[in-house]
C-alpha positions in Angstrom: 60.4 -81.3 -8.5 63.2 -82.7 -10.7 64.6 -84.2 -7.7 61.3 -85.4 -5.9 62.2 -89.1 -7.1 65.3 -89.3 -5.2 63.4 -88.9 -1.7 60.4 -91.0 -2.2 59.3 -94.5 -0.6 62.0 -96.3 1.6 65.6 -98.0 1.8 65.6 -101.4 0.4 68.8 -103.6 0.7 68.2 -106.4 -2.0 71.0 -108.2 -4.0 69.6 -109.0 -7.6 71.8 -111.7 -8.4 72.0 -114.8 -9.5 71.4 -116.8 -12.7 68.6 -115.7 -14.9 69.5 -112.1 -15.2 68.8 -109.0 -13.0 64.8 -109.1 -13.5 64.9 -112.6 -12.5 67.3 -111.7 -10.0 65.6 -108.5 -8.6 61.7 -110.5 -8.9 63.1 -113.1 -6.8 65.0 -111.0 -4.3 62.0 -109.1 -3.9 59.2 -111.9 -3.9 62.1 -113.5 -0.7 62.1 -109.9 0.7 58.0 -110.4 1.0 57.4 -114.0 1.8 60.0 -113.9 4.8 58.1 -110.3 6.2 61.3 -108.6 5.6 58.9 -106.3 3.9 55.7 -106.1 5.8 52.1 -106.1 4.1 51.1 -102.4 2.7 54.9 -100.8 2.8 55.2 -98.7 -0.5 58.1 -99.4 -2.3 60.6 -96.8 -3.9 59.5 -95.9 -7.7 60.9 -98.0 -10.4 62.9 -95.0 -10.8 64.3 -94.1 -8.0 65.0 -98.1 -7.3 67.0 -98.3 -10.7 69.2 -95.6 -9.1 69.9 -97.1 -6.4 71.2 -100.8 -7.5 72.8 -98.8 -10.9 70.4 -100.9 -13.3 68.0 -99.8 -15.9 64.7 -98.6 -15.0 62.6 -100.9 -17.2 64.2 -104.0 -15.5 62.7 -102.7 -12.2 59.3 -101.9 -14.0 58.9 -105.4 -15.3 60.2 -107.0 -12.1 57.2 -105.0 -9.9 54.7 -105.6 -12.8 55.6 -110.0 -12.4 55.6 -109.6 -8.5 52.0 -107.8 -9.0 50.8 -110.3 -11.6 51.6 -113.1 -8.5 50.1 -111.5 -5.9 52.9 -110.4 -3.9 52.3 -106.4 -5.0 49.5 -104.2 -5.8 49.9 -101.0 -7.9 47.0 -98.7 -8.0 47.1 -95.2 -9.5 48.1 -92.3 -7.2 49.1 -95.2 -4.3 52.1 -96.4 -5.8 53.5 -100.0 -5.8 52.8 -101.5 -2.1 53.3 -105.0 -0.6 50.0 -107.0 -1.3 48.1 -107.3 1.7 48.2 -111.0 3.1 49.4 -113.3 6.7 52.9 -113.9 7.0 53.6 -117.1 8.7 57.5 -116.8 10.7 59.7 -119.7 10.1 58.8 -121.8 13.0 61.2 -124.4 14.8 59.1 -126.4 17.5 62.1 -128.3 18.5 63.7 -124.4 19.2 61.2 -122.1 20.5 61.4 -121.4 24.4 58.5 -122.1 26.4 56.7 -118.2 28.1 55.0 -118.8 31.1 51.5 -117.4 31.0 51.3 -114.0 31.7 49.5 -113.5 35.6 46.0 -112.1 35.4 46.6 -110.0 38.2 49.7 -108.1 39.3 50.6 -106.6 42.7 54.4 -107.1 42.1 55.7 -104.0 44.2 57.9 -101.6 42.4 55.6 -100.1 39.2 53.4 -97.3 39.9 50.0 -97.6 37.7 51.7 -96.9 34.3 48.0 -96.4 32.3 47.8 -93.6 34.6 51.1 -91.7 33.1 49.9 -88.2 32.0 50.5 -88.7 28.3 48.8 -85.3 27.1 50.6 -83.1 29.4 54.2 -84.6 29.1 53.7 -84.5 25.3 52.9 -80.8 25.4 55.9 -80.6 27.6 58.4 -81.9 25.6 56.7 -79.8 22.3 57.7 -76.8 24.6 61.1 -77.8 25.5 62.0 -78.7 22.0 61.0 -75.8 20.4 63.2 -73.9 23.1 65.8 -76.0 23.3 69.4 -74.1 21.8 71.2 -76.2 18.8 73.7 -77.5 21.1 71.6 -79.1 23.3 71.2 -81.7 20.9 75.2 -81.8 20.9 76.9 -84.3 23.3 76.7 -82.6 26.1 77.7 -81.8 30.2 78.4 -85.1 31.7 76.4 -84.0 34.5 73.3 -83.5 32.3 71.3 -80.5 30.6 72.1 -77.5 32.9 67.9 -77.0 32.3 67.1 -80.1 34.4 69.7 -79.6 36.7 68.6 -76.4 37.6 64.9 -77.5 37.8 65.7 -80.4 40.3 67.5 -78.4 42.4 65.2 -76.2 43.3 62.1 -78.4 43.2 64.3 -81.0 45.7 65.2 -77.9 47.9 61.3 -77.0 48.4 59.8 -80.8 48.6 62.3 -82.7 49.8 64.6 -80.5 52.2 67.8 -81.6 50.2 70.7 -78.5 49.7 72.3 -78.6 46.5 73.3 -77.0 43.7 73.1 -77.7 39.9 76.9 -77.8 39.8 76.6 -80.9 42.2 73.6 -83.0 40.4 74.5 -85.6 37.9 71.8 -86.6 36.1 71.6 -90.6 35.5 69.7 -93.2 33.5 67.9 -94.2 37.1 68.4 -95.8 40.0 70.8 -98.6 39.3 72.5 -96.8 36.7 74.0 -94.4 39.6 74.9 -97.3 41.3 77.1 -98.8 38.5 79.2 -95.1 38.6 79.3 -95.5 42.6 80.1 -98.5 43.2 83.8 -97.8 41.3 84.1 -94.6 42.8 83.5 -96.3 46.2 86.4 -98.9 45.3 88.4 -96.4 43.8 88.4 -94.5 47.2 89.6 -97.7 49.1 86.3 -99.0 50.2 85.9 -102.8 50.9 82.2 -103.3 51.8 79.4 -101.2 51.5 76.8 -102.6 54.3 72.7 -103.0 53.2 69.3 -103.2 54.8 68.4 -106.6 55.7 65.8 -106.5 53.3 65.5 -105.0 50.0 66.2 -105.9 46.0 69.2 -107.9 45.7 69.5 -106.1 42.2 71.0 -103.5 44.0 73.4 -105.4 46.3 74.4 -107.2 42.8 75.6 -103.9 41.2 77.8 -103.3 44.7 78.9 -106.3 44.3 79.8 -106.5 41.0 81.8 -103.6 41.7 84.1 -105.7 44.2 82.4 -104.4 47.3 81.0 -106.7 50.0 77.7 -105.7 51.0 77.0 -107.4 54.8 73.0 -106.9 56.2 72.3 -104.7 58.9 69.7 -105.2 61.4 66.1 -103.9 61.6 63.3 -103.4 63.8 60.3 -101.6 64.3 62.6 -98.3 64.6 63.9 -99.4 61.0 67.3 -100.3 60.2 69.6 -100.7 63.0 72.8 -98.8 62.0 74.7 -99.4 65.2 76.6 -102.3 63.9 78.4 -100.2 60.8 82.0 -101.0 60.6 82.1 -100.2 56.6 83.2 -97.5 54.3 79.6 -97.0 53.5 76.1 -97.6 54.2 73.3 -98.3 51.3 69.8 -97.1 53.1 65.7 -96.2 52.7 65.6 -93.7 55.3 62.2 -92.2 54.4 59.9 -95.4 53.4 62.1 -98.4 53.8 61.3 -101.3 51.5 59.5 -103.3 51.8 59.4 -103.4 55.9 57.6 -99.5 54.9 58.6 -97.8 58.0 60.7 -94.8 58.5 64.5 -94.5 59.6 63.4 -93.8 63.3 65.0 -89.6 64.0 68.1 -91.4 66.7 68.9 -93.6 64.4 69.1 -90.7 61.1 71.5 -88.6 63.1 73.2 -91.6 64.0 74.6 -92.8 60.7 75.2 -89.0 59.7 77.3 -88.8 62.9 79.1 -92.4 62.2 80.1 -91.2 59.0 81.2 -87.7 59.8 83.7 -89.6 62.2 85.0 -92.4 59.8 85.7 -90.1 56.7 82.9 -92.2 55.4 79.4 -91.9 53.0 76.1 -93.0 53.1 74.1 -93.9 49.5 70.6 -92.7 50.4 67.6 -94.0 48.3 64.8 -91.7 48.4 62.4 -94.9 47.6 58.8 -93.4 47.4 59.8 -90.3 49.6 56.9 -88.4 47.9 54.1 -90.8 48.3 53.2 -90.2 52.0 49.3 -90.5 53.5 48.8 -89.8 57.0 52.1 -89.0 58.5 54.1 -85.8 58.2 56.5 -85.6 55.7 60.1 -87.3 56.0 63.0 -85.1 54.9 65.5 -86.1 53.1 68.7 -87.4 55.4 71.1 -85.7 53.0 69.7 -82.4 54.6 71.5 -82.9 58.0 74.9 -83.4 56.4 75.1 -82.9 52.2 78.8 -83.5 52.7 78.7 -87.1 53.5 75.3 -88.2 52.1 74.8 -89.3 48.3 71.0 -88.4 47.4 69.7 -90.5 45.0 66.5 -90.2 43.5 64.5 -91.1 40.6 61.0 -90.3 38.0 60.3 -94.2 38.3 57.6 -93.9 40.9 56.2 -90.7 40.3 56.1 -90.8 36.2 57.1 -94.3 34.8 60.4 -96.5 34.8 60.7 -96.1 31.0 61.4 -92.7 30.8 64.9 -93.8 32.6 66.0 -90.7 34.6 67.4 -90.5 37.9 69.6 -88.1 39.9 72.6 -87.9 42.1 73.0 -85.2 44.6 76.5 -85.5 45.5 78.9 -83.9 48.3 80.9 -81.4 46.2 84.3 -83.6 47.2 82.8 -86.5 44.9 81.4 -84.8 41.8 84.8 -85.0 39.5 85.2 -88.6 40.4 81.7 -89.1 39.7 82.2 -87.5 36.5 85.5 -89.7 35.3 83.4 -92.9 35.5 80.0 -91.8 34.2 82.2 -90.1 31.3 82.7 -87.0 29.8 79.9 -86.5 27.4 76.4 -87.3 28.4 74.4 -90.6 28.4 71.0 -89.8 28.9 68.6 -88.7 26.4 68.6 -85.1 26.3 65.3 -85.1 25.3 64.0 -86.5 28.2 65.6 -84.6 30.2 64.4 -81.0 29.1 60.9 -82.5 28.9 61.2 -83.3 32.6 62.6 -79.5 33.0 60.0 -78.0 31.4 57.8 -80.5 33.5 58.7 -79.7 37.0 59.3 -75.5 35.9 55.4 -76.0 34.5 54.3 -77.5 37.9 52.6 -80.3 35.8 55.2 -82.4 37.8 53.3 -81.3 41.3 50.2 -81.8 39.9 51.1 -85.7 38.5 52.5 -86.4 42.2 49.3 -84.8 44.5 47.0 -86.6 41.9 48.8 -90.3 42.0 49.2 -89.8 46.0 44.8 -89.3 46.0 44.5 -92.4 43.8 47.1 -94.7 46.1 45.8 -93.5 48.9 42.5 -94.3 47.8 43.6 -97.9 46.9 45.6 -98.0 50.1 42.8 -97.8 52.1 40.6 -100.3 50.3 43.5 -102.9 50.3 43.4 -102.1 54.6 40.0 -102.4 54.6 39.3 -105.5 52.4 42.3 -107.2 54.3 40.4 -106.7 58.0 37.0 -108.1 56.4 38.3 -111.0 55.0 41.6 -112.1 56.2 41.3 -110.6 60.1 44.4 -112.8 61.0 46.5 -110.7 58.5 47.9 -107.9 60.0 48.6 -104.5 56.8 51.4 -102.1 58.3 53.9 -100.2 56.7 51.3 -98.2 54.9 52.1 -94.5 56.1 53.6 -93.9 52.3 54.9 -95.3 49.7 53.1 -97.8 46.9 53.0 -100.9 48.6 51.9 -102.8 52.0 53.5 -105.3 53.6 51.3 -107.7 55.0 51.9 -109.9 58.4 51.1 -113.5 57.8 50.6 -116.2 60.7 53.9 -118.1 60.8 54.9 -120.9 58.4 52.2 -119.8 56.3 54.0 -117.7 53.6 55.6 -120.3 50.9 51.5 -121.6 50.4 49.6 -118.4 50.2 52.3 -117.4 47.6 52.0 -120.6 45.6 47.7 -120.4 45.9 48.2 -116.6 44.2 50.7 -118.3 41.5 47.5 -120.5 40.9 45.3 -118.1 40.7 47.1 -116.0 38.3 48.3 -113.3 41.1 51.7 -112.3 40.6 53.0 -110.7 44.0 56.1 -111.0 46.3 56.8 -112.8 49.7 59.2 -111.1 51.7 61.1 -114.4 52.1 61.7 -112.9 48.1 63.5 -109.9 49.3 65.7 -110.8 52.0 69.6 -110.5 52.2 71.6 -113.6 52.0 72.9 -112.9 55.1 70.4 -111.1 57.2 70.5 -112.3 60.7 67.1 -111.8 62.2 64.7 -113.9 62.3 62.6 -114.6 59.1 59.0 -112.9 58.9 56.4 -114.6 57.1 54.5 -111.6 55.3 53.6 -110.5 52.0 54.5 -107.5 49.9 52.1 -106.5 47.8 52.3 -103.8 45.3 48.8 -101.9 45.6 50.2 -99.2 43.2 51.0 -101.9 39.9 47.2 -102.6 38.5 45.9 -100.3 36.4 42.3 -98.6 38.0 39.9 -101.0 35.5 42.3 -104.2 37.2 42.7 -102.9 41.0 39.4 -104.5 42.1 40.1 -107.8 40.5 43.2 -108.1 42.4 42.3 -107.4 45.3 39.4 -109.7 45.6 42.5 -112.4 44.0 44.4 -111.3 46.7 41.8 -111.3 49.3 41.0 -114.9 48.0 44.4 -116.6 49.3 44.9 -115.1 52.3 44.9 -117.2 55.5 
């Protein structure tokens, strides 16, 4: 009880200095502290105790500075609530000639890439992460396996076995911060290992091909056609590919082609990066295993929560040929850099089978929305052709030729943000260019999904 002072209200940095003394200094560093927001309306400030101890001055001079600041306004001291920040608008220095000009935020959204983040199962990964806490050892709050909590690991391992065909084993996962920050470890382990170039789809997000390329790796387009990506023409020391839902074209790696590139690398000594983009989302096709299952020695798996929870939670995985883990390791580092709490929540959520039940549920909602986007399209828009809709969380639809820089520009005006493909094509792809949409149907929230579709269906041709 002696000591209760010591602990109460918060941290203040002021400096009472200045002429005038240290009330006059401390009333007007305080009085600054408010009128700037430093110290936002309603935060209770320490007691004129435990203040005085911490800026070594004498109690009373803190008592008489709070009772001027209350006499002005800028403080209110009630009986049992302490001394608080007066309740009142603070207006931000403004500079007109300074401040940047934000475009208006869209009304709609159908940017592909987001799954419907309202519809993140807040209740159930809360009780998740309650679980693994309170089981969690001491030390896994330590530093850590640069590979990530053995807990997760172990969880991913099996669940990736079961749903997705892959073969691993913990001791060859390395958990990441997502997607593109496993790219940013492979792309100098790639170099590291002699590589030059590190060929690409001929459509896809050029953040990725950045990363490769920022790693001193060239990254030349490969071909594609209604078999998907054409991987005849390889002549790298690796391939970057979508085998199971490419995007945004949304078909398949056709089976010929899939042993194909495990056969090209087995013969060059070489490695393929596979991105399973969307592999769990599939509708009315049967399911596409993961390529890393005909050959785990020369395929990278890489695979991520973005789609199937939400991008903020950052994790991603790497299911790596046993040959590459300790170089894998010596660039990511050797203590872990993702947020081990995170990571046993997502244990404890795929051991729970809360993880199943978040990915059958989102696949009934999409689906759902997938076939109202199908349907809305052929009513309205007939000379619009939807394909690539088998899976995944977003369609890519066929425009008449010539026609794709105006519808995109009418949805700009209408407050529809969404994607032509013209948007996510290589630099140097060589086929010819398609005029199509891509339009995230999974991004809108379920109280927005109708208005954007009838702003979609508004601008087609």
């Amino acid at each position: 009880m002696a000591e209760s002072w010591a602990t109460s209200g918060v941290d203040l940095h002021l400096e009472p200095v200045g002429p005038g003394g240290l009330r006059r200094g401390l009333t007007d560093a305080l009085r600054d502290a408010v009128r700037t927001g430093r110290l936002a309306p309603g935060t209770r400030l320490p007691s004129s105790r435990a203040l005085a101890a911490d800026l070594g001055i004498a109690r009373n001079t803190v008592g008489e500075a709070y009772a001027d600041l209350v006499a002005e306004g800028w403080l209110t001291a009630r009986q049992g609530s302490g001394t608080r920040v007066a309740e009142r608008t603070v207006v931000p220095p403004s500079d007109p000639a300074r401040r940047p000009r934000v475009p208006p935020r869209p009304t709609h959204n159908l940017v592909p890439g987001t799954p419907d983040l309202a519809a993140f199962p807040r209740a159930e990964w809360a009780r998740a992460a309650r679980r693994a806490l309170t089981a969690a050892p001491n030390d896994a709050l330590g530093y850590g396996d640069p590979r990530g909590r053995v807990e997760l690991r172990t969880a991913l391992a099996g669940y990736l076995a079961r749903v997705r065909g892959v073969r691993c084993d913990p001791d060859h996962l390395v958990v990441t911060a997502g997607f593109s920050h496993a790219l940013r470890i492979l792309g100098p382990v790639l170099r590291a290992r002699g590589a030059d170039s590190v060929a690409v789809e001929s459509y896809g997000l050029d953040a990725y091909w950045g990363l490769l390329q920022a790693a001193g790796l060239a990254t030349p387009a490969l071909p594609c056609d209604e078999l998907g990506t054409d991987t005849g023409p390889l002549t790298t020391e690796g391939v970057l590919l979508t085998p199971a839902h490419q995007f945004p074209m949304g078909m398949p790696l056709h089976p010929d082609r899939r042993a194909a590139v495990v056969d090209w690398a087995r013969r060059t000594d070489s490695l393929v990066l596979e991105d399973d983009y969307d592999g769990e989302f599939r509708y009315d096709r049967q399911p596409v295993g993961a390529l890393q299952g005909l050959d785990p020695d020369r395929v990278v798996y890489l695979g991520t929560a973005s789609k199937s929870l939400a991008p903020g939670i950052r994790l991603g995985w790497m299911v790596l040929p046993p040959a590459l883990t300790r170089e894998v390791i010596a660039v990511k580092g050797h203590v872990d850099t993702v947020g081990v709490l995170e990571q046993l929540t997502l244990a404890e959520f795929l051991t729970s089978g809360a993880y199943d039940r978040q990915v059958r549920a989102s696949r009934l909602r999409y689906r759902r929305r997938r076939d109202a986007l199908a349907a809305a399209v052929a009513e309205r828009a007939p000379g619009v052709r939807v394909t690539g809709v088998a899976a995944g969380l977003h369609a890519l639809l066929r425009l008449p030729p010539g026609t794709e820089p105006s519808v995109v520009q009418a949805a700009a005006w209408q407050g529809l943000a969404l994607h032509g493909l013209s948007f996510h094509r290589h630099p140097e792809a060589v086929a010819e260019p398609l005029d199509a949409l891509v339009v995230g149907y999974g991004t809108p929230p379920d109280s927005a999904w109708a208005g954007a579709l009838e702003a979609l269906c508004r601008v087609l041709p």
